[in-house]
N, C-alpha and C positions, 0 to 999 in steps of 0.2 A: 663515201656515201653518207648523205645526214642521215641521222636517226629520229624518227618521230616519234613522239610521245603522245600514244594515243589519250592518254590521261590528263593531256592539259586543258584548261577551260578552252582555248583556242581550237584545239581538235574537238573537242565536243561539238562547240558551236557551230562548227562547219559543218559535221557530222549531219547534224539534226538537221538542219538546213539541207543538204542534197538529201536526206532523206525523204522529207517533206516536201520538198520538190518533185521525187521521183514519185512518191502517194501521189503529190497531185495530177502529177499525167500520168499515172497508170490507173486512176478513178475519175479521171476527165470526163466518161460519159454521165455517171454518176449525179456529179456536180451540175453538169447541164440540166439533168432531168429536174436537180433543186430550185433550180432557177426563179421558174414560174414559181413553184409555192413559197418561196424565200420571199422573190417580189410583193405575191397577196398579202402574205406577215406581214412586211414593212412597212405595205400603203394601208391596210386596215387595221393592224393591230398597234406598232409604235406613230406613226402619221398622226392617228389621233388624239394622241398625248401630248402632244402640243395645246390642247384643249384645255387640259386640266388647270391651265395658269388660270383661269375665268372663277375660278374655286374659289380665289382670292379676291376677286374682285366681284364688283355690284355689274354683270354684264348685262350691257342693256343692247339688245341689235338694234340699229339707226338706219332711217332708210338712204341710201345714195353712197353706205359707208361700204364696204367690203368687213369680212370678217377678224381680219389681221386688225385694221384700224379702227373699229369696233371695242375690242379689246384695250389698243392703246387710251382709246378715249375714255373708258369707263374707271372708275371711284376705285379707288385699292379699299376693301376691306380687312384683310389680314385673313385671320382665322373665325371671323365674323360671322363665314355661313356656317361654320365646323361649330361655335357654341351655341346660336340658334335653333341646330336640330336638336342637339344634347338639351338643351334649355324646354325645347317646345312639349306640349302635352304627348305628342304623338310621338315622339323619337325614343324613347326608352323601350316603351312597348312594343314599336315594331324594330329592335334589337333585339329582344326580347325575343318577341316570337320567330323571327328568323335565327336565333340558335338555339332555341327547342326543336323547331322541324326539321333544321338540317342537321344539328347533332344525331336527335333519332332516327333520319335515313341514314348516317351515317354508321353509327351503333348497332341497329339492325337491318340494316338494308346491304351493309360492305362484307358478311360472310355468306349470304344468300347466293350471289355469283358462285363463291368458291365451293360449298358444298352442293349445288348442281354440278358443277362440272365435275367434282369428285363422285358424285352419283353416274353421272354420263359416263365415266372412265371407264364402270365398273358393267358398263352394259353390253351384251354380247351380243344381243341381236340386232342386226345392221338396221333394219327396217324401222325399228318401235325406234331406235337411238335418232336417226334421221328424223321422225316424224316430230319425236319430244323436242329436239333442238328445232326446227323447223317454226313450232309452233310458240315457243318459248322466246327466239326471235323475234315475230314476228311486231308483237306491240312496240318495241323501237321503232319500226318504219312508220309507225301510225302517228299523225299529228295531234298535239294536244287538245285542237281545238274540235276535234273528231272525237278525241277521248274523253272531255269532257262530257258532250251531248251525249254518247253514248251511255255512262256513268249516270248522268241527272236522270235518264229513262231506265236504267236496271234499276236504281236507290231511289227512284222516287216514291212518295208516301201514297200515290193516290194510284198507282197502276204498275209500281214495279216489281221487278220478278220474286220479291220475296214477301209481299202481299200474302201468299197464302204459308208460308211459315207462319206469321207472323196471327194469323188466325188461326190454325190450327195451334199454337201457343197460346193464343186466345190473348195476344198482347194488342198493345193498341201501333199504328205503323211508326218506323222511325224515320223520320228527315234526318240521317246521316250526313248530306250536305248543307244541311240549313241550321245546325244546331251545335251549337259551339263547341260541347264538349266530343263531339265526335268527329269534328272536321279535321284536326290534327291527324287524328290516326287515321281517316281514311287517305289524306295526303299521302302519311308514308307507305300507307298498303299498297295503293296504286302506284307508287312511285316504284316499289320493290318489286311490284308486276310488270311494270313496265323495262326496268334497267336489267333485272334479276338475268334475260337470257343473252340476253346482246353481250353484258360482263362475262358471263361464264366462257366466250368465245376466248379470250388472254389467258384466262388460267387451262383450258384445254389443250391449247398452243405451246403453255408452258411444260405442261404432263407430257405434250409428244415428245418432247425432246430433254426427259429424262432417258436415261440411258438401261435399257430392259434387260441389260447384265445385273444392274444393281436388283429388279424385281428376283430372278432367277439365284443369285446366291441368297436371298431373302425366305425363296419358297424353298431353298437346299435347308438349310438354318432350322427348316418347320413353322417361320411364321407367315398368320392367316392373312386372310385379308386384310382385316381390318387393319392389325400389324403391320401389311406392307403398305397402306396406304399413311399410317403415322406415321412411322419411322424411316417411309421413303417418297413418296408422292409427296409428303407435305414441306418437308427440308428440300425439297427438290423444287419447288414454286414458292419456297420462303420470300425470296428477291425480287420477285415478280410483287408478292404479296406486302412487301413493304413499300416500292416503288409505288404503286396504286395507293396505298394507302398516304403517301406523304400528300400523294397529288391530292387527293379528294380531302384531307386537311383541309388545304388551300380554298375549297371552295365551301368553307363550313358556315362564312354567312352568307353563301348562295343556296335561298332552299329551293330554287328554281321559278323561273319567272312563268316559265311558260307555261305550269301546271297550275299555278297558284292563281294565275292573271284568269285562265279561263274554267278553274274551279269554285272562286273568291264570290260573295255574295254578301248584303249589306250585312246580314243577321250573323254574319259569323265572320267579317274584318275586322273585331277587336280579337280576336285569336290567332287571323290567317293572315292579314295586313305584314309582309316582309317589306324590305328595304326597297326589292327591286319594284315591284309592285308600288312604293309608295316615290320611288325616284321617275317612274313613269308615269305617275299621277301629278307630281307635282313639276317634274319637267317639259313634259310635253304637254298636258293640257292646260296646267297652270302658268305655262311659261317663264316658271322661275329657276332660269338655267343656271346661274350659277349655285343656288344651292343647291339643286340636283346634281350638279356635277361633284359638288363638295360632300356630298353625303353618299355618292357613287365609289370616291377617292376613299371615303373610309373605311368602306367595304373594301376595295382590292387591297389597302394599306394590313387590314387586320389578317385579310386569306395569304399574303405575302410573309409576315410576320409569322403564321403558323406553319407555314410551309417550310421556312428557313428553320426553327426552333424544331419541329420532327424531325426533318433533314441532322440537324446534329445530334438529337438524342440515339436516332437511327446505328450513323457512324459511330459514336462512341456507347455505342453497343456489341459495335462488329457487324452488324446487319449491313445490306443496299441500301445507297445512298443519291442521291441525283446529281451531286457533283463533292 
């Protein structure tokens, strides 16, 4: 009878192989169900990266041309549109401003999730817990461009709901959204109102599925609350807590298009003026698509590049890490 040696590269290889085979047909429904959403990823999110070569070039669309031969036909500029922005009056600034606002939501707007939920953890009455989540919720479902109109008529100077603080202080009204130095911070306020409950839903998720042996030898021990929420709720959604955290890195010169596009107003774009704001201005109305795409490229290059450098300080930390 031969003898096998399960330790040779060759048994391994095999190994791993029926293994992986037998994963794939005993999670065969699985995989189907990815299917669809695999397919949307690849036709909308890599598909159109093929685009990005236009970055390099002076692309001009031609009429009777198709898109592909558009491309072949247009001027190579190199890195032309990439020193243009850097070069331009406008491109510093709005770098600029797109990592101060997204820094700042990120700074204080990424523990606001986690201590609501650690507040929610700690609430025992079914009803008040349902209704705060409920309503804490809810502004994620609400469109920005709903949220905006709303915001311009609470904050307005001439009829909004703090009109009469604002006399009874006996100040004069503020344009919060028209005036420079306060449009920053009402960005991230509102932004933190807005993301603050819908985030708290993963760290909740994360607290269920500690394990409530660990609270119980904690309350044997004699520590309080607050104790068992430090020294066990929070080492217990650490991974979770890093995991979010590398990812939202990644989006640190996205300070959101959607909030900014429909909150932006002439008197206050030298402060609120972001990249994405200014790639939609200048690509779509302006029709200068390849520097919009080139200035689009540097944003995903810089949110990539921080994603990866967290990602390893994370590991070689010992923390969770995304690959």
């Amino acid at each position: 009878m031969a003898v096998i040696d399960v330790n040779s590269p060759a048994f391994q290889k095999d190994f791993q192989r029926t293994l992986r085979r037998r994963r794939l047909v005993h999670y065969r429904h699985l995989y189907v169900m990815l299917l669809p959403a695999l397919a949307v990823f690849l036709l909308f999110k890599y598909g159109p990266m093929f685009g990005l070569v236009i970055a390099f070039r002076d692309y001009q669309p031609r009429f009777g041309m198709g898109f592909i031969e558009a491309i072949i036909a247009s001027e190579r500029v190199g890195l032309g549109n990439f020193l243009d922005f850097f070069q331009s009056r406008q491109g510093p600034t709005i770098v600029w401003n797109s990592i101060i606002i997204s820094t700042a939501k990120l700074v204080i707007g990424f523990p606001v999730p986690i201590i609501l939920a650690l507040l929610l953890n700690e609430v025992r009455h079914t009803t008040f817990k349902r209704v705060v989540q409920t309503v804490s919720y809810l502004p994620h479902f609400i469109s920005w461009v709903v949220l905006a109109g709303i915001f311009r008529l609470l904050l307005s100077p001439d009829y909004g709901v703090l009109i009469p603080v604002f006399r009874a202080l006996e100040m004069e009204p503020i344009n919060f959204l028209g005036q420079s130095q306060y449009f920053r911070t009402m960005l991230v306020a509102t932004s933190i109102w807005q993301r603050a409950g819908w985030g708290s839903i993963i760290y909740l998720a994360a607290i269920s599925g500690i394990d409530p042996q660990l609270y119980e030898a904690a309350y044997m021990d004699g520590a309080s609350r607050w104790q068992q929420t430090w020294f066990v709720t929070l080492p217990g959604i650490a991974s979770t807590i890093v995991i979010l955290l590398i990812i939202s890195t990644g989006t640190i010169m996205d300070a959101g298009f959607d909030q900014v596009f429909n909150l932006l107003n002439p008197a206050v774009r030298s402060v609120g003026e972001i990249i994405d704001t200014y790639v939609f201005e200048v690509g779509l109305r302006r029709q200068s698509f390849s520097f919009a795409t080139a200035v689009g490229m540097f944003q995903s290059l810089v949110g990539l590049i921080l994603v990866v450098i967290t990602n390893f300080i994370a590991r070689r930390l010992g923390q969770a890490s995304i690959w």
